[in-house]
N, C-alpha and C positions, 0 to 999 in steps of 0.2 A: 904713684902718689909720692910726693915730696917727705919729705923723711928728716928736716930740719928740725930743730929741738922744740919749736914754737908751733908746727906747721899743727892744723887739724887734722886729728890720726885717733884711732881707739886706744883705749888704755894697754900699757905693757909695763910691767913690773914695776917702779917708783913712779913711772907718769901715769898720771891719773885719765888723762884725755883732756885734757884743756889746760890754756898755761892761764887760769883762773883758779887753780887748783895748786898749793904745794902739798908735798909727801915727803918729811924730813922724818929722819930716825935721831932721836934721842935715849940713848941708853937702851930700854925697854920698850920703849913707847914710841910709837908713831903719830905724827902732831899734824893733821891735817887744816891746811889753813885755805879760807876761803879770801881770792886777793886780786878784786876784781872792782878798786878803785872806783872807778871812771864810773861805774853802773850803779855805784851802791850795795855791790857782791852782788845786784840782780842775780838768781840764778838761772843762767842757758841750760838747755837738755842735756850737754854734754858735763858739766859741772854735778847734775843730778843723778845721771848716770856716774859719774867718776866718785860721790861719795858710798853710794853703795859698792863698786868695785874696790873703794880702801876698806873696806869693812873686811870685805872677803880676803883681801890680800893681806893685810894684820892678820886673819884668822887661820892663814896658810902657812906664814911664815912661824919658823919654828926660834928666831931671835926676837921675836916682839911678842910684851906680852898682854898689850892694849893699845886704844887708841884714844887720842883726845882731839877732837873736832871744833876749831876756832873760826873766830875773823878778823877782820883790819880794820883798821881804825872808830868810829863812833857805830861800826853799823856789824850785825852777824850775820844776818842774809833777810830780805825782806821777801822772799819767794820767788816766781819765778819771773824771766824776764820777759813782758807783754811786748818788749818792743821788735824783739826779734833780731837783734844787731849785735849778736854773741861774737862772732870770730874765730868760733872753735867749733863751726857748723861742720861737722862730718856726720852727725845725726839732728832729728829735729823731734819734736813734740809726736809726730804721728810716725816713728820709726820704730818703735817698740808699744805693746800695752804698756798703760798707766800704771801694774803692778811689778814690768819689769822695768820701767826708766825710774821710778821713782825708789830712793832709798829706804825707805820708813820701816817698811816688812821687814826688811833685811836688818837694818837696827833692832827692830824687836826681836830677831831670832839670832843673832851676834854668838859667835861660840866665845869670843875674846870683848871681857868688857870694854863699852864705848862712854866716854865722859863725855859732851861737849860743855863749851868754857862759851858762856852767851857774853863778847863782851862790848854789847851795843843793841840797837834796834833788832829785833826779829819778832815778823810776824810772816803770817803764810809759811810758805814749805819751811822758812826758817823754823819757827816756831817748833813744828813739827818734828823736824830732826835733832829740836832739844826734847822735847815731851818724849820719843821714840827711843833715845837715845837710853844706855842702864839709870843714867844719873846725870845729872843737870848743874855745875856752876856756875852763879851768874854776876855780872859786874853791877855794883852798884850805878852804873850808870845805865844799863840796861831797861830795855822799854819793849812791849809786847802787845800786839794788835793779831785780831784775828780778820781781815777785811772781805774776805768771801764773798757776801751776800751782797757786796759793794758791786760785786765783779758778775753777778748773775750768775755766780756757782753756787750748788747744792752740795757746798763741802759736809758729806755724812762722815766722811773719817774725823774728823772737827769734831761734828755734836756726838759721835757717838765715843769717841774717847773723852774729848772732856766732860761729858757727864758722867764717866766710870769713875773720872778724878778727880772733880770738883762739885757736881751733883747740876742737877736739870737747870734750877734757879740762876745758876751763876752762869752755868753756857748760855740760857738765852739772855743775860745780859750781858756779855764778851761777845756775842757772835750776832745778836741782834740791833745792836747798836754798833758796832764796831768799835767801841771807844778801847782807849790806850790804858793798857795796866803798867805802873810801874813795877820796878825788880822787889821791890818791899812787899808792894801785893800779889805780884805772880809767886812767893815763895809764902805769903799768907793765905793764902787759897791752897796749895797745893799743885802748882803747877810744874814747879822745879822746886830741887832740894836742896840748897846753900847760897847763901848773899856773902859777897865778900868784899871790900874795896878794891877799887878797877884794877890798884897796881900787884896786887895779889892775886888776882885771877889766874892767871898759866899757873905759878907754885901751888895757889889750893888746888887746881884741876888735878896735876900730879900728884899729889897727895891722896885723893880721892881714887885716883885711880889706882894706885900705889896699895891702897889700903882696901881694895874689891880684891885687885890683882893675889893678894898673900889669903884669900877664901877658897875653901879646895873647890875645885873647878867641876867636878863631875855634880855634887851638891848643889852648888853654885847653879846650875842647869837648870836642875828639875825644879828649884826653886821659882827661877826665870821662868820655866813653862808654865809652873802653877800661878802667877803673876799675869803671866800671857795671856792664857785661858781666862782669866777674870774678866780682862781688859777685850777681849773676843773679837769677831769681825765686822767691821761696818759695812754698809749697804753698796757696795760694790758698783750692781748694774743701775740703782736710781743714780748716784754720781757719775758714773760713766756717761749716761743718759743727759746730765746735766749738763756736762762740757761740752756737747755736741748741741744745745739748745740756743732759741733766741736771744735768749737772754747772756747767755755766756758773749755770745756776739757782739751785743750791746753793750755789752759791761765792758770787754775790749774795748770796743773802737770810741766810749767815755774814754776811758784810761788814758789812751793813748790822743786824744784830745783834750785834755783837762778840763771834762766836763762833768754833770751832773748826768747817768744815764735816764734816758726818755723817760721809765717807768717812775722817778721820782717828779710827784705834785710841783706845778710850775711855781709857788709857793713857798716851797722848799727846797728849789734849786739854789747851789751857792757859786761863787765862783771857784773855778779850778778843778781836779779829782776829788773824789770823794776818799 
């Protein structure tokens, strides 16, 4: 295998496994940025893979003593990428379970606190790896969709966290309609913890981070576990179940047509994705 600085390869120490991925040390802090223009930060399997490996790697290292998880330009990550034209294919969707490609677990059980800094669009895994995350700042310009049920997934980790954190009513109007919360009302609801103006976003994340970082750390723990425990486990084998369904099928090969999928009334077909 090729071994060029760009080339597709698993993660090793500062490279993350995909050069959609940076891993830059500031001071204390490790500032992971999601920087994968062209897509939209789409996230490939390898990208998802690589933020739960900086979790672990921040948590290894004995000069860092947190992490803060961004993106570029108007977008944070809109989930993952339906289309399959990552670039950094050394792994794919069905080369790990779902529980170990994906980050989310790993963020909720983080030995070293994790900020991400939302500052743009996220919804899907985006989303996710801000709600996951210890603590959440978000850009005032910031916008948040939960599209799932758009896509013929049975996202249980979805309704079963946001109803720990927002209550039953409000998931089924985020997740049953799909419509767009702004950074005002994702932080009025309870979805994330601080609004800031765009150009403050990385300094407040630091701050934040800065001001978990100086809580003694063993405390700090059992706290998180008793938090964890609240927030408990979602339904595992029915969403497992669900990505391998017709409907997940459908919901793809809509997407990736800019269509309305079959199961929506020809009535209420629009044009383009839904």
């Amino acid at each position: 295998m090729t071994t060029t600085a760009n080339a597709p390869r698993p993660p090793d120490g500062d490279w993350l496994g995909t050069p959609f991925l940076r891993f830059e040390r500031e001071g204390p802090f490790a500032v992971v940025t999601l920087d994968r223009p062209k897509a939209r930060n789409a996230m490939s399997p390898a990208m998802y893979f690589g933020i739960g490996y900086a979790v672990k790697h921040v948590a290894a290292d004995q000069d860092l003593a947190g992490l803060i998880i961004t993106g570029t330009g108007d977008v944070f990550a809109p989930g993952g990428d339906l289309g399959g034209a990552g670039g950094d294919d050394w792994m794919d969707f069905g080369s790990l379970s779902m529980e170990a490609l994906l980050p989310f677990d790993t963020l909720r059980t983080s030995r070293k606190p994790v900020v991400t800094a939302v500052n743009g669009l996220a919804q899907g895994g985006g989303l996710q790896i801000a709600m996951c995350s210890d603590m959440a700042v978000v850009s005032d310009r910031a916008t948040f969709r939960v599209p799932e049920l758009y896509r013929g997934i049975a996202d249980t980790y979805y309704s079963h966290m946001l109803a720990r954190l927002i209550g039953p009513v409000r998931t089924r109007d985020l997740m049953f309609t799909g419509r767009t919360l702004t950074a005002q009302e994702a932080v009025d609801w309870g979805i994330v913890a601080r609004l800031v103006p765009h150009d403050e976003l990385i300094s407040s994340a630091r701050e934040m981070l800065a001001q978990c970082c100086r809580t003694a750390p063993a405390a700090r723990a059992v706290v998180k576990s008793s938090l964890d425990g609240y927030i408990g486990l979602f339904d595992r084998i029915g969403m497992t179940s669900s990505l391998g369904g017709d409907e997940a099928v459908e919901g793809f090969m809509a997407f990736k047509e800019r269509r309305s999928p079959s199961w929506v009334h020809p009535d209420l077909r629009i044009a383009g994705r839904l």
